[in-house]
C-alpha positions in Angstrom: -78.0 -88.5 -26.1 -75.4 -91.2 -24.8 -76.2 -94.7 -26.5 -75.7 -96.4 -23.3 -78.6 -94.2 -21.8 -80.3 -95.3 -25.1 -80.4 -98.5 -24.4 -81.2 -98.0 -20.4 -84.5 -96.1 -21.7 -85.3 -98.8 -23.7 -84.7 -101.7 -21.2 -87.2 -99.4 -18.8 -89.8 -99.7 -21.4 -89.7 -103.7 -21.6 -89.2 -104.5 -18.1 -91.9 -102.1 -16.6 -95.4 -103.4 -16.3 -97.0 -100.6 -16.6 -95.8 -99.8 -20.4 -97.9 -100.3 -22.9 -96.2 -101.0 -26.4 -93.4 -99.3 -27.6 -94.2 -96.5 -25.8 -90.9 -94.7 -24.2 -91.5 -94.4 -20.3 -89.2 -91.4 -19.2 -88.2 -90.8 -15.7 -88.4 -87.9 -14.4 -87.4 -85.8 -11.3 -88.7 -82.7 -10.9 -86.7 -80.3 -7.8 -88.0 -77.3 -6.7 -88.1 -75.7 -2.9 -91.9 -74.6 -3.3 -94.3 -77.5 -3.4 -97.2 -75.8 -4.8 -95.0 -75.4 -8.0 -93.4 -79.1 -8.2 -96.5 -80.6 -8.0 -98.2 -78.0 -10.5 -95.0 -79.5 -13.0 -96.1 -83.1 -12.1 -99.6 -82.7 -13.1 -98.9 -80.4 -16.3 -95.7 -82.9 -17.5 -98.1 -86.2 -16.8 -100.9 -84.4 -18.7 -98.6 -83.4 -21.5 -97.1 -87.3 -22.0 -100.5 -88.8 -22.4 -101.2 -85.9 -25.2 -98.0 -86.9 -27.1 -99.1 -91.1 -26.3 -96.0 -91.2 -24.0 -95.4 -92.5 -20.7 -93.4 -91.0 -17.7 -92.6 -91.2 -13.7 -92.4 -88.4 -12.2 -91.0 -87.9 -8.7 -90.6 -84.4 -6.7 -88.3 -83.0 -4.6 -88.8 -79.8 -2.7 -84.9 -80.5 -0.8 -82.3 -80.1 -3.3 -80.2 -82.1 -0.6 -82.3 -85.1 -1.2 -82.3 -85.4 -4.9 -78.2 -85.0 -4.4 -78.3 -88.2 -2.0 -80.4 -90.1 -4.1 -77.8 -89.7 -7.1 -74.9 -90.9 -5.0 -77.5 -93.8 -3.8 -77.3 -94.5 -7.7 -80.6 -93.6 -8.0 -80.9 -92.0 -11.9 -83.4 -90.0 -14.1 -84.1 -89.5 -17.6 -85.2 -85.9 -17.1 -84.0 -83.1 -15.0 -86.2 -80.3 -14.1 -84.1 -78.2 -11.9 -85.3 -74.6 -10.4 -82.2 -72.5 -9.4 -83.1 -70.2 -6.5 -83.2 -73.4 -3.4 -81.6 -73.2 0.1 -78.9 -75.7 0.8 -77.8 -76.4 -2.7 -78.8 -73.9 -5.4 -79.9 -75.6 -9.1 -76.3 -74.7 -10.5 -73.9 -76.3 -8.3 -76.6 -79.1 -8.6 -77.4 -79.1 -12.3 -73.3 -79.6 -12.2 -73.4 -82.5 -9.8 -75.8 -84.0 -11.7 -73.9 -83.5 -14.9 -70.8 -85.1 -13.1 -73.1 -88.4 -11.9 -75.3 -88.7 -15.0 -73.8 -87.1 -17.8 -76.5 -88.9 -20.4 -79.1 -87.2 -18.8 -81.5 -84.2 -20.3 -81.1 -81.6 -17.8 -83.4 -79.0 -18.0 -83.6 -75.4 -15.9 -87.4 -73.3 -14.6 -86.5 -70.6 -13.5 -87.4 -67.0 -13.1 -84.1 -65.9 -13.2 -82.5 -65.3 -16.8 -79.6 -63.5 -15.6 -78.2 -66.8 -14.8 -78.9 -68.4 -18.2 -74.9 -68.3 -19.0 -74.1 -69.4 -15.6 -76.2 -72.4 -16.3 -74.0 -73.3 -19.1 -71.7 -75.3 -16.5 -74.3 -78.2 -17.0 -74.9 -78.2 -20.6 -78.5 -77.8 -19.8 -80.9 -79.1 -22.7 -83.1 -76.4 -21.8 -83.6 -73.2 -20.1 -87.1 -72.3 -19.3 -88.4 -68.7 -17.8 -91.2 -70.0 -15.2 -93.6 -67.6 -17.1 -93.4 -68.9 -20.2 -93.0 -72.7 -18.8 -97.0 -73.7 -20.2 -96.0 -72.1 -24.0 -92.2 -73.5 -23.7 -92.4 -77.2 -22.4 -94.1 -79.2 -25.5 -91.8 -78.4 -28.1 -88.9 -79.2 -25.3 -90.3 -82.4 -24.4 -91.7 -83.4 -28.0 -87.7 -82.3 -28.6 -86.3 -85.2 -26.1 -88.8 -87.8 -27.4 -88.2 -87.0 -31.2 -84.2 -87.3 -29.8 -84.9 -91.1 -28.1 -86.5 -92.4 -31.0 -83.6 -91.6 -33.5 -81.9 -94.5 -34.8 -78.4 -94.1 -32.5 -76.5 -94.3 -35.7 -77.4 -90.8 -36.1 -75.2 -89.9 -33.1 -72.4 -90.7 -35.2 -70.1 -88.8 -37.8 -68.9 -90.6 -40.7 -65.9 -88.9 -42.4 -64.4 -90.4 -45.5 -60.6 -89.7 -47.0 -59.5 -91.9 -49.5 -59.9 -95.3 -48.7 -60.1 -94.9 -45.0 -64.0 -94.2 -43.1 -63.7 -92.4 -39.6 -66.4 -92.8 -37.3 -67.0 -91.0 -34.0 -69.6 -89.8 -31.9 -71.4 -86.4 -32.5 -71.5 -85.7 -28.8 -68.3 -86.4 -27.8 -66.6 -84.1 -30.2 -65.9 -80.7 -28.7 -64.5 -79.1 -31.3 -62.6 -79.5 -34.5 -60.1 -77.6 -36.0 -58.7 -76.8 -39.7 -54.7 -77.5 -40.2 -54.6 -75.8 -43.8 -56.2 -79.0 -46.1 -57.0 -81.4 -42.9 -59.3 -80.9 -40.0 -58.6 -82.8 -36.6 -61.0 -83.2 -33.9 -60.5 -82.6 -30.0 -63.1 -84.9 -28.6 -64.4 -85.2 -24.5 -62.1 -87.9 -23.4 -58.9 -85.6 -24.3 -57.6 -86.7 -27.4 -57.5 -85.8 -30.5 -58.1 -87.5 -33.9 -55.2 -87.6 -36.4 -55.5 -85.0 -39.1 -57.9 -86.1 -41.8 -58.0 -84.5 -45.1 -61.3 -82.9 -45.2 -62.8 -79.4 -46.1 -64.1 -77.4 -43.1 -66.8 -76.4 -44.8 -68.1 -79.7 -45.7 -67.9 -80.5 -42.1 -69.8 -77.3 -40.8 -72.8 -78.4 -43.1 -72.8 -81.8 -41.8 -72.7 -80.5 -37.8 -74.5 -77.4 -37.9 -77.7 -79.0 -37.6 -76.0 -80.8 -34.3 -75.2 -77.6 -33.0 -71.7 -76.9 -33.9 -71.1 -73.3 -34.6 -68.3 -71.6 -36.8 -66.5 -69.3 -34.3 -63.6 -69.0 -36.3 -62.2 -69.9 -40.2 -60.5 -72.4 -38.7 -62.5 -73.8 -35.3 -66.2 -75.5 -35.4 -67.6 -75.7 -31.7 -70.0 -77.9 -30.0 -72.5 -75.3 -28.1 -72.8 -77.4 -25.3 -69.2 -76.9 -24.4 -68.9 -73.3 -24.4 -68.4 -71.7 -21.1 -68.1 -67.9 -22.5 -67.9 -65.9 -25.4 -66.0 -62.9 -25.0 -64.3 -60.5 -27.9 -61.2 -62.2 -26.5 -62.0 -65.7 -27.5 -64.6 -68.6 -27.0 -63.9 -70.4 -23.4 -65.0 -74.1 -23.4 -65.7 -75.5 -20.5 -62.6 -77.5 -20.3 -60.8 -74.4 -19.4 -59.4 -73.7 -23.4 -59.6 -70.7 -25.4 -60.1 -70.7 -29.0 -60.2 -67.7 -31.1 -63.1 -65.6 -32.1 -63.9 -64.1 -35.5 -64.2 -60.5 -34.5 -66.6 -59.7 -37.5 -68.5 -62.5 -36.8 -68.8 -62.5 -32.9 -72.7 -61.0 -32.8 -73.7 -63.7 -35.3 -71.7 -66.4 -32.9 -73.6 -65.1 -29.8 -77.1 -64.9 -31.7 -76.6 -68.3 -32.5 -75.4 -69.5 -29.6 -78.2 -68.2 -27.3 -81.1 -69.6 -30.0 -79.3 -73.0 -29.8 -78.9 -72.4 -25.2 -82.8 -70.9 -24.9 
């Protein structure tokens, strides 16, 4: 999660009068085209945060449309919960949008249809729930996002040491790094890339793996939430790059990759 969003969840807690504590008051906008079922999410989710001694705000929207214009409006949530199958603007060109506007946010997909699970990977959904399984899947998801807002920010952060030098940069804004023979260098989301640092690979897969970095390759470590595709050809990142794939290792990538997506 973005620090800046970090810091905008905490300011919420302080300045609204209805918090009690330190508890974390998440916002939360809930978008589905049948009513019956948004307002089954906002009593379930409401019930759910007072088990786990949270707080939320919760408002629903049954126009896809709506929520859209209320992001331009600079209106923002903490919590997406998108379904996919709405008139006007379907939950994947939004989930997108609302990547675009809010790119801090925890965007998270109901939906019946898993067919569209890799499709959904456009948004870098957190989550992607079947509607059947929504009652059995959403605690450990949400339990997942508070667990994630209460980590010290520093843990958002890589620290990589060579020599007498210590490189620090953020775990979410590298997308993927590569090994030139004894150096790594890293390719992060604003387009550049880090000067080579003397550093084994496989000291640096231990230390991301648990960030969700997978080894496609002996020489590239991926952040999951910016693959596009995984074909036998190569890995395409969402930035419109192909890296290569380890051929022997391409059903362990795609195992991993789909426990890390669902």
């Amino acid at each position: 999660m973005k620090f800046d969003k970090l810091l905008y969840i905490v300011y919420n807690i302080f300045i609204n009068l209805d918090n009690k504590g330190d508890e974390q008051n998440m916002k939360i906008a809930l978008c589905d085209d049948e009513f019956v079922t948004v307002s089954y999410y906002q009593t379930y989710l409401t019930q759910l945060f007072q088990k786990l001694d949270a707080e939320c705000s919760i408002e629903i929207f049954t126009d896809s449309g709506k929520l859209l214009a209320a992001l331009y409006n600079g209106m923002k949530w903490d919590i997406y919960f998108l379904d996919i199958d709405m008139p006007l603007i379907n939950g994947l060109e939004l989930g997108k949008k609302i990547r675009e506007l809010d790119p801090g946010c925890y965007l998270i997909y109901v939906s019946i249809h898993r067919e569209c699970v890799y499709d959904s990977l456009a948004a870098r959904p957190f989550r992607f729930l079947p509607k059947d399984e929504f009652q059995s899947r959403i605690e450990p998801c949400i339990r997942d996002i508070l667990a994630d807002c209460r980590t010290e920010s520093e843990s958002d952060f890589i620290l990589l040491e060579n020599r007498s030098i210590l490189y620090r940069y953020r775990i979410d804004e590298i997308i993927y790094a590569q090994s030139l023979d004894k150096y790594i260098a890293l390719f992060l989301t604003n387009g550049k890339q880090t000067e080579a640092i003397r550093y084994r690979m496989s000291d640096l897969e231990e230390t991301l793996k648990p960030h969700g970095f997978i080894r496609v390759h002996k020489s590239y470590l991926v952040n999951y939430r910016f693959i596009q595709s995984i074909a036998p050809t190569g890995i395409l990142l969402d930035n419109g790059k192909t890296l290569p794939a380890s051929r022997s290792r391409l059903e362990e990538i795609k195992t991993t990759f789909r426990r890390l997506t669902l």
